[in-house]
C-alpha positions as CSV (number, residue, x, y, z in Angstrom):
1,X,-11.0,-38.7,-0.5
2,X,-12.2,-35.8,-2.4
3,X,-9.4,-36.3,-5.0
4,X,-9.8,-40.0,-6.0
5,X,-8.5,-39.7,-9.4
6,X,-5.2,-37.9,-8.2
7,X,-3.0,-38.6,-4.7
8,X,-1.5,-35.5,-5.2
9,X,-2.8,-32.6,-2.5
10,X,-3.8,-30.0,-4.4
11,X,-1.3,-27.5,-2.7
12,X,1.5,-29.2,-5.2
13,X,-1.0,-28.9,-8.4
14,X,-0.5,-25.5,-8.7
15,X,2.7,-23.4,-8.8
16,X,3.2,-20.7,-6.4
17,X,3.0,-17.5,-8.5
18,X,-0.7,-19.0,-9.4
19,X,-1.9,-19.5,-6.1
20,X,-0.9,-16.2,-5.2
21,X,-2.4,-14.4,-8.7
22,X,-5.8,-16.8,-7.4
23,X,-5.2,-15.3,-3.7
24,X,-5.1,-11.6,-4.8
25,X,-8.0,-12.0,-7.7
26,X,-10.3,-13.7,-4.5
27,X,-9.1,-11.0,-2.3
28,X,-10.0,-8.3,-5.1
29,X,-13.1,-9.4,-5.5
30,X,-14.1,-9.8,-1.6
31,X,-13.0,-6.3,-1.3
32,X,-15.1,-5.0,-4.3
33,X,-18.4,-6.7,-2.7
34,X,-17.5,-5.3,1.0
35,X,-17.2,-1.7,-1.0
36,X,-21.4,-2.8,-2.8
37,X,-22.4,-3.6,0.8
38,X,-21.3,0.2,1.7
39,X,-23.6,1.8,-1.0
C-alpha cells in the first residue's frame, strides 16, 4: 500500500470544496502551459 501509515483512501482525506479548489487550480495551470506552448 502506498498509504501505510493511514487505511483511509485518500478520496475521504480531503473535503469536497478542496478537491474541487485543487481540481480548478490543476486545471488553471494546464490551461496556462497549453496557452506557452502556442507562443
Amino acid at each position: 500500500s502506498r498509504y501505510p501509515m493511514d487505511a483511509t483512501p485518500p478520496a475521504d482525506l480531503f473535503e469536497p470544496a478542496d478537491a474541487n479548489g485543487a481540481i480548478a487550480t490543476a486545471t488553471a495551470v494546464i490551461e496556462l502551459l497549453q496557452a506557452m506552448d502556442h507562443f
